[in-house]
MARVOLO-650453 format. One record per residue: residue number from 1; residue in three letters; x, y, z of N, C-alpha, C, O in turn. Coordinates in steps of 0.001 Angstrom, whole numbers. Layout:
N
<k=NUM	r=ALA	n_c1=X	n_c2=Y	n_c3=Z	ca_c1=X	ca_c2=Y	ca_c3=Z	c_c1=X	c_c2=Y	c_c3=Z	o_c1=X	o_c2=Y	o_c3=Z> $
...
# end
This chain:
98
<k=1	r=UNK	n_c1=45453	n_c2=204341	n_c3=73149	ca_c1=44702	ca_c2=203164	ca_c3=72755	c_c1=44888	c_c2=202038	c_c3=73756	o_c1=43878	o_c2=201617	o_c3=74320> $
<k=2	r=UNK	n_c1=46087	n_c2=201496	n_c3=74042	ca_c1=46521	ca_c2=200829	ca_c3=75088	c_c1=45977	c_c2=200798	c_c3=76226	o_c1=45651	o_c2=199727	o_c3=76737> $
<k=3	r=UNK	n_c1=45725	n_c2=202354	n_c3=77012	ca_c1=44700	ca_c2=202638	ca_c3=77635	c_c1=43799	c_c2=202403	c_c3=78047	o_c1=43546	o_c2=202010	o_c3=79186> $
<k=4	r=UNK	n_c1=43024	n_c2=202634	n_c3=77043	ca_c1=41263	ca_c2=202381	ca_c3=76578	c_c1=41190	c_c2=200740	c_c3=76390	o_c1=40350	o_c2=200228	o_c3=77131> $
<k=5	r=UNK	n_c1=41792	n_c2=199968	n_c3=75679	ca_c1=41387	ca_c2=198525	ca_c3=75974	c_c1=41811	c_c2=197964	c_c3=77441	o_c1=41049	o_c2=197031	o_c3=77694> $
<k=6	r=UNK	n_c1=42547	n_c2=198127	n_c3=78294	ca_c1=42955	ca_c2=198258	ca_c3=79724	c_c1=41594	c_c2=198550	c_c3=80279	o_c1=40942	o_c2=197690	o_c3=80871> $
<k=7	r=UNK	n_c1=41041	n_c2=200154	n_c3=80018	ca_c1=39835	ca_c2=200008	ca_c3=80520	c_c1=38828	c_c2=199187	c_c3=80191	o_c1=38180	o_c2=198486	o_c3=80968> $
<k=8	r=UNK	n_c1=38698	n_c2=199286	n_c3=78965	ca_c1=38061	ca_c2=197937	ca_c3=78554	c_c1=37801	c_c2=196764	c_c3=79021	o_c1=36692	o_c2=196317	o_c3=79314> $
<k=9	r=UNK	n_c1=39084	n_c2=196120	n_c3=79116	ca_c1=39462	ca_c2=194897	ca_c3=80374	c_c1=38809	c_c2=194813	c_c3=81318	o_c1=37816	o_c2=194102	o_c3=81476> $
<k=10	r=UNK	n_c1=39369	n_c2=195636	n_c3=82155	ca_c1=39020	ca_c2=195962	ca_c3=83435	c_c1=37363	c_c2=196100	c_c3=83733	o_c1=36795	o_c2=195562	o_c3=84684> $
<k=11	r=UNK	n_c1=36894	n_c2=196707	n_c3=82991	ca_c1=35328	ca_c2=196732	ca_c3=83018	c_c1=34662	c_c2=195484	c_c3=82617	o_c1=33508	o_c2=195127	o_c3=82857> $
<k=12	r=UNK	n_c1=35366	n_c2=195030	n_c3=82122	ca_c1=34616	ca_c2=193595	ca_c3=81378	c_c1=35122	c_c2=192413	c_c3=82605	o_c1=34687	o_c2=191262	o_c3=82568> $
<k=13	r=UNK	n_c1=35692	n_c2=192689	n_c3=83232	ca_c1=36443	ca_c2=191778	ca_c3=84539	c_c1=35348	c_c2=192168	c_c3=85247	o_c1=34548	o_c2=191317	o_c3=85636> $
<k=14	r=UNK	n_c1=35145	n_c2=193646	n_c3=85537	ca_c1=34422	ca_c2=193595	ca_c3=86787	c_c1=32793	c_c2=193307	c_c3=86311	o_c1=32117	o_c2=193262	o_c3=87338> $
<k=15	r=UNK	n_c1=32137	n_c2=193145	n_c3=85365	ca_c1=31106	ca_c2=192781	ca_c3=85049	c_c1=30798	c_c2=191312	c_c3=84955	o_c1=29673	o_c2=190820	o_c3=84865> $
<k=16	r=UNK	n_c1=32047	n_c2=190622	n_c3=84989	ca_c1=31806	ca_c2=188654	ca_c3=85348	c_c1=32007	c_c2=188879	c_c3=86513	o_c1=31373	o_c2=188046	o_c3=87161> $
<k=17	r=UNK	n_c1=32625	n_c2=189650	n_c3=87251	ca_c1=32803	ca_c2=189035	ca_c3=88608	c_c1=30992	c_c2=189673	c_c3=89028	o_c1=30424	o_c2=189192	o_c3=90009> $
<k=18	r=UNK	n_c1=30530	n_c2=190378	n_c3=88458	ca_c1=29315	ca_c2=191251	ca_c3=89475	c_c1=28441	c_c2=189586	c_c3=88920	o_c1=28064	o_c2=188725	o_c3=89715> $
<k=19	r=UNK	n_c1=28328	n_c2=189523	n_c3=87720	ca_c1=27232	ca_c2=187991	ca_c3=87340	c_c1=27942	c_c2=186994	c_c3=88135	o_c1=27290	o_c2=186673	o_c3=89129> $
<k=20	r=UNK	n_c1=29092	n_c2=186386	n_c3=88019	ca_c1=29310	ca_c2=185452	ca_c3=88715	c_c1=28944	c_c2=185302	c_c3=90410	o_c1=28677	o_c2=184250	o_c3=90992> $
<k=21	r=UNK	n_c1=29037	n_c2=187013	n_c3=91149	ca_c1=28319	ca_c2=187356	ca_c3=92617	c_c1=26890	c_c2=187137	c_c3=92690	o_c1=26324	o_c2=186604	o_c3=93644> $
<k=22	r=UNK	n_c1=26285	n_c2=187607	n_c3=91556	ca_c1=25105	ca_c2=187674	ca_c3=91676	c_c1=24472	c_c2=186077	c_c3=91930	o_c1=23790	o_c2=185592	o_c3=92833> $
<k=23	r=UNK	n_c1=25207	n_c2=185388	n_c3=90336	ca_c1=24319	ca_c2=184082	ca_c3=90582	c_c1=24875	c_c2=183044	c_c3=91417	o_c1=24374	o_c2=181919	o_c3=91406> $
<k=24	r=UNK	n_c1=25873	n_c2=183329	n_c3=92142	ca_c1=25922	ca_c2=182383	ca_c3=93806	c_c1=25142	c_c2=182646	c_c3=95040	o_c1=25029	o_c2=181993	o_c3=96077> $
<k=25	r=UNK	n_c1=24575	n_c2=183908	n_c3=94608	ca_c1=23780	ca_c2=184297	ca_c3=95930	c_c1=22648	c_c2=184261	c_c3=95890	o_c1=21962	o_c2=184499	o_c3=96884> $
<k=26	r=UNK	n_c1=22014	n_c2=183868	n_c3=94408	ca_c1=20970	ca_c2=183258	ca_c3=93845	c_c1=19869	c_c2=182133	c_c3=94979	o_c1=20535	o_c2=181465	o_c3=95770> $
<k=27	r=UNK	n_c1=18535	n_c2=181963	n_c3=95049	ca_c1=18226	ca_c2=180996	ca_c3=95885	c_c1=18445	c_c2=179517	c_c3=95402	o_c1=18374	o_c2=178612	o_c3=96234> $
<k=28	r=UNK	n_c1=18726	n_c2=179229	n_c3=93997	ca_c1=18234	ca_c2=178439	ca_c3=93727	c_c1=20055	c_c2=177984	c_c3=93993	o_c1=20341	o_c2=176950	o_c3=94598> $
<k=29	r=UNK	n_c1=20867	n_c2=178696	n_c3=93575	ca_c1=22639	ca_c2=178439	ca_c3=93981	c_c1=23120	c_c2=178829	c_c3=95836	o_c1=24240	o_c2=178696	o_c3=96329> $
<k=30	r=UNK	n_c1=22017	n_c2=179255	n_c3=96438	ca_c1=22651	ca_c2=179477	ca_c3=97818	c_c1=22666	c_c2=178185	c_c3=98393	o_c1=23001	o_c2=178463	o_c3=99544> $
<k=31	r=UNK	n_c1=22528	n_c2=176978	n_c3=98358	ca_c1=22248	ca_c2=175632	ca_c3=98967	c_c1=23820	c_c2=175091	c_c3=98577	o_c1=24570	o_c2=174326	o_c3=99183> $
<k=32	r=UNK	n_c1=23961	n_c2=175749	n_c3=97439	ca_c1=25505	ca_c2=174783	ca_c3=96538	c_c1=26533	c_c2=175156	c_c3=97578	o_c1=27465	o_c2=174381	o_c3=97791> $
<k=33	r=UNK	n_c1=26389	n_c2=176673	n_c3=98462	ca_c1=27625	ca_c2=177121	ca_c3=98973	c_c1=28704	c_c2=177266	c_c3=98371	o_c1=29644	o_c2=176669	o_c3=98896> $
<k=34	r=UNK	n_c1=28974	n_c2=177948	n_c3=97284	ca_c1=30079	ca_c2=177948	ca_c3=95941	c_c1=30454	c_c2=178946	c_c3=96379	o_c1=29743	o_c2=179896	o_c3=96706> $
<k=35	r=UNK	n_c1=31878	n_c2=178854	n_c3=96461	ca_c1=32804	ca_c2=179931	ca_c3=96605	c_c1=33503	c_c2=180524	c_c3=95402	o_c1=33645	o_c2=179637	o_c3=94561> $
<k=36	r=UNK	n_c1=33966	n_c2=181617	n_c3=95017	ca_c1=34761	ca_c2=181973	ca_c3=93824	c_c1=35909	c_c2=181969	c_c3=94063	o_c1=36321	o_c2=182421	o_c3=95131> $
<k=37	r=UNK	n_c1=36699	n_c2=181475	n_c3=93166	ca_c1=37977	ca_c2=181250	ca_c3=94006	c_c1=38934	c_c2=182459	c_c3=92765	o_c1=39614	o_c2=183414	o_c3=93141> $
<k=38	r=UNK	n_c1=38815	n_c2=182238	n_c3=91984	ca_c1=39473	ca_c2=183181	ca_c3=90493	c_c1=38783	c_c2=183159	c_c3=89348	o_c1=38235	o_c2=182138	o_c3=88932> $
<k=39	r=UNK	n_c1=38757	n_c2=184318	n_c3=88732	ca_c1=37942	ca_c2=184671	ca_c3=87248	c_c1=39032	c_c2=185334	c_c3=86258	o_c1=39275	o_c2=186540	o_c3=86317> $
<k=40	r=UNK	n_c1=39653	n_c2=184494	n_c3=85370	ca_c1=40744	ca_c2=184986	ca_c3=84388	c_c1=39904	c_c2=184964	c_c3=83120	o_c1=39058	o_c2=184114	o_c3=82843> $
<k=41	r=UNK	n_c1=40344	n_c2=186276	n_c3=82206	ca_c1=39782	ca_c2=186008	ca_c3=80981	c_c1=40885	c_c2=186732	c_c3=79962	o_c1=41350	o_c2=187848	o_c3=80191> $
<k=42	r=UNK	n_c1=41248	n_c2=185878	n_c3=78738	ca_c1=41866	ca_c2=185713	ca_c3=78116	c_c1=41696	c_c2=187385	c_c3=77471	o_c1=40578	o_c2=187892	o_c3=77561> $
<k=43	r=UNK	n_c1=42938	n_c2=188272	n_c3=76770	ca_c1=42915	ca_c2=189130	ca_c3=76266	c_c1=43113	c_c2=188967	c_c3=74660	o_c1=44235	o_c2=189098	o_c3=74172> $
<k=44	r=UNK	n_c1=42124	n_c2=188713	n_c3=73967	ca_c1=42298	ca_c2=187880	ca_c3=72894	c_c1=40677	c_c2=188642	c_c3=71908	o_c1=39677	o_c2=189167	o_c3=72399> $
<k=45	r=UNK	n_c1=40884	n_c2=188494	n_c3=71024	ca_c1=39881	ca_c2=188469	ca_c3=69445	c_c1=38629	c_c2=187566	c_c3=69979	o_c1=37478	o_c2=187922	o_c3=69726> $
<k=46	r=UNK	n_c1=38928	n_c2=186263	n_c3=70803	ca_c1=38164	ca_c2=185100	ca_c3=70648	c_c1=38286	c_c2=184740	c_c3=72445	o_c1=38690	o_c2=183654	o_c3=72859> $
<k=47	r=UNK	n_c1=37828	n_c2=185945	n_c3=73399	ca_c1=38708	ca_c2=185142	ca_c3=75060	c_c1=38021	c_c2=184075	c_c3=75324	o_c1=36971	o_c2=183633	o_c3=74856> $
<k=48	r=UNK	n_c1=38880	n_c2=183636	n_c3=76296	ca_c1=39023	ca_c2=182471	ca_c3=76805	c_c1=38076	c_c2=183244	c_c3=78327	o_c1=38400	o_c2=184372	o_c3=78697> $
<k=49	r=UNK	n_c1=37051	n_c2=182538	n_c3=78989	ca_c1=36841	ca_c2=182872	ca_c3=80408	c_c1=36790	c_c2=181557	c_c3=81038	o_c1=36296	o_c2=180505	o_c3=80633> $
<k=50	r=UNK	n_c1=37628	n_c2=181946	n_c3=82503	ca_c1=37572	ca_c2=180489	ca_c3=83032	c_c1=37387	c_c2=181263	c_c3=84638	o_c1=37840	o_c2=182336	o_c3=85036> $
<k=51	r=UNK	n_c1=36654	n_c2=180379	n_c3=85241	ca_c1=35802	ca_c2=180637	ca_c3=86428	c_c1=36354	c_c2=179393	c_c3=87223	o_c1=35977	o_c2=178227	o_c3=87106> $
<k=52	r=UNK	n_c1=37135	n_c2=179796	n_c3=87891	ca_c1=37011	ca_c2=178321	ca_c3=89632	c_c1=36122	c_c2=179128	c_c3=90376	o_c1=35774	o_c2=180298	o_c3=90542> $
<k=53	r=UNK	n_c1=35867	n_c2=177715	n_c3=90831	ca_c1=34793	ca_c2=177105	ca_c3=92162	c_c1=35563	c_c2=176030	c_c3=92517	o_c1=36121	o_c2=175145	o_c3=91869> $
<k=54	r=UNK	n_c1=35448	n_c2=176381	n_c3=94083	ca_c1=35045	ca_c2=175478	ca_c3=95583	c_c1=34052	c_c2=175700	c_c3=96029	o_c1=33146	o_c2=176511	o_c3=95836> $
<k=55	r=UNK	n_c1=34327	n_c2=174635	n_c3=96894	ca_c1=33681	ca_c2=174825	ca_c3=98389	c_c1=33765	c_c2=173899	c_c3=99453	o_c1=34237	o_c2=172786	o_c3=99220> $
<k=56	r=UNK	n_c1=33530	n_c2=174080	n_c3=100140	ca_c1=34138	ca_c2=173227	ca_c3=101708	c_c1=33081	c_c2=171530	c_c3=101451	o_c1=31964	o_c2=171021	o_c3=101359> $
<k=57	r=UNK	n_c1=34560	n_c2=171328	n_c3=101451	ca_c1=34647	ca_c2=169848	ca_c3=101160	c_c1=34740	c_c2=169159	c_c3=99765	o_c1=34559	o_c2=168016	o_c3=99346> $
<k=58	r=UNK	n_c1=35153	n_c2=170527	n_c3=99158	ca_c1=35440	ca_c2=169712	ca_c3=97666	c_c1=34046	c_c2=170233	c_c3=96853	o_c1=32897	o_c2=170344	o_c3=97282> $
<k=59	r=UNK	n_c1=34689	n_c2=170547	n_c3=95307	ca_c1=33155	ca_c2=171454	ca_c3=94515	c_c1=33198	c_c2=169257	c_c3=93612	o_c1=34112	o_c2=168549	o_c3=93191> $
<k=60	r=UNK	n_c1=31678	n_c2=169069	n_c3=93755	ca_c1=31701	ca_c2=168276	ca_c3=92450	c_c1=31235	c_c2=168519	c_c3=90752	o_c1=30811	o_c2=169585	o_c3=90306> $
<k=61	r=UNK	n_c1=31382	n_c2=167582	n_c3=90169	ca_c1=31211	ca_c2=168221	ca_c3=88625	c_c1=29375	c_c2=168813	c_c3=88636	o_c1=28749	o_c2=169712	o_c3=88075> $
<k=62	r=UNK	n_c1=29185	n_c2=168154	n_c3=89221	ca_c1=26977	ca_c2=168374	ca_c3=89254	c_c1=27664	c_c2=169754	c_c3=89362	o_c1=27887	o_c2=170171	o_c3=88226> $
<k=63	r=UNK	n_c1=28202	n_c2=170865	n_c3=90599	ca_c1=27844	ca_c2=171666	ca_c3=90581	c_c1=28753	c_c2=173111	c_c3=89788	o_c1=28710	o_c2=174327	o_c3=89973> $
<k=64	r=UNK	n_c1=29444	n_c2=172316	n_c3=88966	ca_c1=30455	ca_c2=172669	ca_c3=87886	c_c1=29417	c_c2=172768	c_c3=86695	o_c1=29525	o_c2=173758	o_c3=85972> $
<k=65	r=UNK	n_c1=28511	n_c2=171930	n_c3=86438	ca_c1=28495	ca_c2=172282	ca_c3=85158	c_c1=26722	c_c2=172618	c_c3=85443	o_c1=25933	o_c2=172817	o_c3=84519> $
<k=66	r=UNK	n_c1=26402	n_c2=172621	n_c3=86688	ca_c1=24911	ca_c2=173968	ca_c3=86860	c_c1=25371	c_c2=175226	c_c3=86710	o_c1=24945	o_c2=176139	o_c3=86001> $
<k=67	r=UNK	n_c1=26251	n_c2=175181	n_c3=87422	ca_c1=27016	ca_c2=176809	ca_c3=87182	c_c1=26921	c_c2=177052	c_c3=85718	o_c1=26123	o_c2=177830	o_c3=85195> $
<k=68	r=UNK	n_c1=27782	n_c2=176337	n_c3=85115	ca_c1=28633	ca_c2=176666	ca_c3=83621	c_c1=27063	c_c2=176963	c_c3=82893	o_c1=27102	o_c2=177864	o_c3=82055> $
<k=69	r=UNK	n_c1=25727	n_c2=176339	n_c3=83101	ca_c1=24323	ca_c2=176524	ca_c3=81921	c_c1=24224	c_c2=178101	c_c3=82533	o_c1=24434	o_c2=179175	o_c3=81970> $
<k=70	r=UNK	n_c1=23771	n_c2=177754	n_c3=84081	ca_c1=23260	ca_c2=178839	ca_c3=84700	c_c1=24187	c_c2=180304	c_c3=84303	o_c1=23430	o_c2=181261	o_c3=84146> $
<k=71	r=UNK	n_c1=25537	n_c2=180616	n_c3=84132	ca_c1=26193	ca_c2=181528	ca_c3=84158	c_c1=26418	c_c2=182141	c_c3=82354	o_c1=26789	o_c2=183261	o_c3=82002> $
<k=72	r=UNK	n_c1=26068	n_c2=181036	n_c3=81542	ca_c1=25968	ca_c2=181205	ca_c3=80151	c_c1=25209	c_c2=181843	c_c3=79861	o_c1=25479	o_c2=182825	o_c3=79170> $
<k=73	r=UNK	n_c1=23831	n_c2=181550	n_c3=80287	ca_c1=22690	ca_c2=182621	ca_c3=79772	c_c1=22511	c_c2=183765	c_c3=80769	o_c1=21646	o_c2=184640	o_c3=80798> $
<k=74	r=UNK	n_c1=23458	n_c2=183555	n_c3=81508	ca_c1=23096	ca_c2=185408	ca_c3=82371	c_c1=24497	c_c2=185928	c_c3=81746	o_c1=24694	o_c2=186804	o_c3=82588> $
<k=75	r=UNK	n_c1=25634	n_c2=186028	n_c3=80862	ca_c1=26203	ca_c2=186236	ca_c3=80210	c_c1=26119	c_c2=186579	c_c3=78877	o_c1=26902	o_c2=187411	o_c3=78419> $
<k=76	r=UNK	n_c1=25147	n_c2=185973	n_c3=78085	ca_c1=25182	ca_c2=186208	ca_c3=77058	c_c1=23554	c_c2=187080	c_c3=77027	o_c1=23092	o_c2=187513	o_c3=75972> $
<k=77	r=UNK	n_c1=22975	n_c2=187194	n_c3=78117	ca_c1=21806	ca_c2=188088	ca_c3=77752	c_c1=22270	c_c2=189237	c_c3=78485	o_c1=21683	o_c2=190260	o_c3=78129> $
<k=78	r=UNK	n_c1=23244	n_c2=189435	n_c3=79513	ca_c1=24008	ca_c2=190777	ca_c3=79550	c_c1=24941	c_c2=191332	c_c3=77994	o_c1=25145	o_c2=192506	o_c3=77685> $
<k=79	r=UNK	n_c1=25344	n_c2=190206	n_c3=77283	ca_c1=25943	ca_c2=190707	ca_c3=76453	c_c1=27456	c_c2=191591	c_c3=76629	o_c1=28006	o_c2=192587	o_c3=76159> $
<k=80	r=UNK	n_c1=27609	n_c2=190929	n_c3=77242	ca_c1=29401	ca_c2=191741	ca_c3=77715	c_c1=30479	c_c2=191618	c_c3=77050	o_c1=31303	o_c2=192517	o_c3=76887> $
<k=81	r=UNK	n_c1=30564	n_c2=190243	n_c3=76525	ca_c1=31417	ca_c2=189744	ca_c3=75389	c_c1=31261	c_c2=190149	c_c3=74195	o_c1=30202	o_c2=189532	o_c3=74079> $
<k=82	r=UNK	n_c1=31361	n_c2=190582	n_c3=73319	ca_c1=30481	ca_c2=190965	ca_c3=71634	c_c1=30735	c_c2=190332	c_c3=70397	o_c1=30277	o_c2=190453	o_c3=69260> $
<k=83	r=UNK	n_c1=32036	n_c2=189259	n_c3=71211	ca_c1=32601	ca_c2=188130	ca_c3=70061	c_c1=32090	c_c2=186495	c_c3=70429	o_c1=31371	o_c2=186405	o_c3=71424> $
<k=84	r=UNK	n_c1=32367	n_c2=185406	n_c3=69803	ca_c1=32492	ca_c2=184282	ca_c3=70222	c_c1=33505	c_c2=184296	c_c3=71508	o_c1=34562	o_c2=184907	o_c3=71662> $
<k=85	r=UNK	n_c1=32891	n_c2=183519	n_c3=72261	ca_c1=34086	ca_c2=183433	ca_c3=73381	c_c1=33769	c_c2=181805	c_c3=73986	o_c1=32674	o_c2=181260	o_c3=73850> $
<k=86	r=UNK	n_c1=35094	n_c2=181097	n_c3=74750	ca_c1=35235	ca_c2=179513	ca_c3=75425	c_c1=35075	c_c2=180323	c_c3=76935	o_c1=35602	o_c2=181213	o_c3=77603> $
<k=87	r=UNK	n_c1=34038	n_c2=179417	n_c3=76958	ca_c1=33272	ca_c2=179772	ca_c3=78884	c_c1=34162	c_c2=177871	c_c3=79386	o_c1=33867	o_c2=176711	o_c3=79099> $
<k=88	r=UNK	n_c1=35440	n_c2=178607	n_c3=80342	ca_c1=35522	ca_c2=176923	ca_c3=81570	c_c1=35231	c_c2=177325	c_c3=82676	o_c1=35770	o_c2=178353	o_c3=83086> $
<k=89	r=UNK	n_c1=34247	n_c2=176593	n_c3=83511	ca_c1=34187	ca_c2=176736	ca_c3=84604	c_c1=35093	c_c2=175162	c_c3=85487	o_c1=35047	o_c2=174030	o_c3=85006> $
<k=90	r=UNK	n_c1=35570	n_c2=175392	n_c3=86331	ca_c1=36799	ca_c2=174473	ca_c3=87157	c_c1=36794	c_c2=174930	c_c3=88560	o_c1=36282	o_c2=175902	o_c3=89115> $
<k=91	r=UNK	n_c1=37771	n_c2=173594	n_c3=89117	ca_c1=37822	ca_c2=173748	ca_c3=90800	c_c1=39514	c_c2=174325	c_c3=90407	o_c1=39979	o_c2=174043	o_c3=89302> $
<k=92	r=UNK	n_c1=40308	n_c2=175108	n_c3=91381	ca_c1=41282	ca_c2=175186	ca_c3=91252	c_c1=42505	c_c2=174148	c_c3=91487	o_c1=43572	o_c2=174044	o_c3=90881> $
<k=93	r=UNK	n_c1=41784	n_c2=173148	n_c3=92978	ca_c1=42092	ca_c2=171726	ca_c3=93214	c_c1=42865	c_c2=170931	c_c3=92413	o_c1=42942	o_c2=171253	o_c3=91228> $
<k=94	r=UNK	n_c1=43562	n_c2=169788	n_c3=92863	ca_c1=43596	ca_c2=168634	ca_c3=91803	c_c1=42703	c_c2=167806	c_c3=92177	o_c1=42439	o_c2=167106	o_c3=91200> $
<k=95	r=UNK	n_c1=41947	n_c2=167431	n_c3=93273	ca_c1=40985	ca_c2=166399	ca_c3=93909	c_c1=39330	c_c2=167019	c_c3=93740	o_c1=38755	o_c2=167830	o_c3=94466> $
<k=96	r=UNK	n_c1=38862	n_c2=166363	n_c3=92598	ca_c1=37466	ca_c2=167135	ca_c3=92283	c_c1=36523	c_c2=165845	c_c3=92990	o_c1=36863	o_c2=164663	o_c3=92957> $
<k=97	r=UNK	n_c1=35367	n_c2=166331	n_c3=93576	ca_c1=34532	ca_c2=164839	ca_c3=94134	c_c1=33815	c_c2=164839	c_c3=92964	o_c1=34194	o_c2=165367	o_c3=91918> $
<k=98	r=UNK	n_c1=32660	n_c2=164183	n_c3=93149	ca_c1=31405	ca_c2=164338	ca_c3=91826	c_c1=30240	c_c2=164194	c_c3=92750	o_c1=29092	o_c2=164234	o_c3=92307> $
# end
């Protein structure tokens, strides 16, 4: 059993990271230049997913929280999650511009 949710995991990791690839390379996100910096998601009933972004010269919140709409509905119409889940998207930084 242990196993099988491991795989579980793991497949569900690599399916945010393939949406999160996809929609940076997007035309309407290739101008932002957003880098991925880490994608952790909580192993939980209820996960937690949290997504950093940079990018050279500092990510600001504008392009923190286009991401966070834009990455919600290509998430939830893949349907990968099958519970309620908390979407953060963040810079890994302490110095965020806006």
């Amino acid at each position: 059993m242990k196993q099988t949710n491991t795989m579980l995991y793991d497949q569900l990791r690599e399916g945010i990271i393939k949406i999160t690839e996809n929609l940076i390379s997007r035309d309407d996100m290739k101008d932002r230049n957003l880098i991925v910096k880490d994608v952790f998601i909580s192993k939980s009933s209820r996960p937690l997913l949290r997504i950093y972004l940079d990018k050279e010269g500092g990510i600001g919140t504008t392009d923190l929280v286009y991401f966070h709409k834009e990455f919600e509905v290509l998430l939830d119409t893949e349907n990968l999650i099958k519970s309620d889940y908390t979407l953060e998207v963040s810079s890994p930084g302490e110095a965020k511009k806006s």
